[in-house]
C-alpha positions, -999 to +999 in steps of 0.1 A: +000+000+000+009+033-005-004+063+009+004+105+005+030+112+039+010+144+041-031+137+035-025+097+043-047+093+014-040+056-005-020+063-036-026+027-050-024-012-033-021-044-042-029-075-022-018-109-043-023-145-031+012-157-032+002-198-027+021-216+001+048-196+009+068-182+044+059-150+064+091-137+054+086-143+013+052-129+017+066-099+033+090-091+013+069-096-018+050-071-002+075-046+002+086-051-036+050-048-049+053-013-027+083-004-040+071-009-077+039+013-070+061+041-054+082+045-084+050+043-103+040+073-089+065+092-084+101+076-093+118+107-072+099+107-044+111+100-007+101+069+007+092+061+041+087+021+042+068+012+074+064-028+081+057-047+107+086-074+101+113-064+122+130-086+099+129-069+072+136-038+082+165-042+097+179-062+067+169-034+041+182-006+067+215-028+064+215-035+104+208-069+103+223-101+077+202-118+048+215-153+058+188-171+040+190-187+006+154-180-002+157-144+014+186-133-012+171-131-040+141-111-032+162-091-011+182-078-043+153-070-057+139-047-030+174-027-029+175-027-067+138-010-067+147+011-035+146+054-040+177+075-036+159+088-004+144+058+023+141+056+056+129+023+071+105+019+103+093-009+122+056-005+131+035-026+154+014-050+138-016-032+155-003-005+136-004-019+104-040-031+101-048-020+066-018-037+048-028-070+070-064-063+056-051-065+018-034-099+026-062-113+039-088-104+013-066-118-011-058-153+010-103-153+015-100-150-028-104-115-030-073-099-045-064-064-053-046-054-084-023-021-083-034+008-106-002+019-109+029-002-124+035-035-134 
């Protein structure tokens, strides 16, 4: 999802049924899909990335080691699509209840295609 840092308004979002797959794949897809739709919109605009996977985070922000295989690759991907300007922040996952709203609509069948992007 991503939303105006000033009004909060939703620029565009996407929620995908990714199959079986980890927590971690599913989050970082997620980050990706974000990524894309911010440079859709605006390929010099700053970027705040909020998540609740500490995980991520703190492997994007470069604090923290990509040690798994499966990790790697989508993990280049996210720092090849990353703006010049990012900051990264951890939010609660009470915090976070419209992105976990999106997954779950598209897990119950009910996916969401971007507007923006590919």
């Amino acid at each position: 999802m991503v939303r105006d840092a000033i009004t909060g308004d939703v620029l565009d979002a996407e929620g995908q049924n990714l199959g079986i797959a980890t927590n971690n794949v599913a989050e970082y897809s997620g980050l990706i899909a974000g990524l894309e739709m911010a440079k859709a919109i605006d390929p010099g605009a700053s970027v705040e990335v909020r998540m609740d996977s500490k995980l991520v985070i703190e492997q994007m922000a470069g604090r923290w080691r990509v040690k798994h295989p499966d990790m790697k690759p989508l993990a280049l991907r996210a720092q090849k699509l990353r703006p010049v300007q990012v900051s990264w922040t951890w939010v609660p996952r009470e915090q976070n209840k419209a992105a976990d709203r999106l997954a779950n609509e598209a897990m119950d069948g009910r996916p969401r295609r971007r507007s923006a992007g590919s």
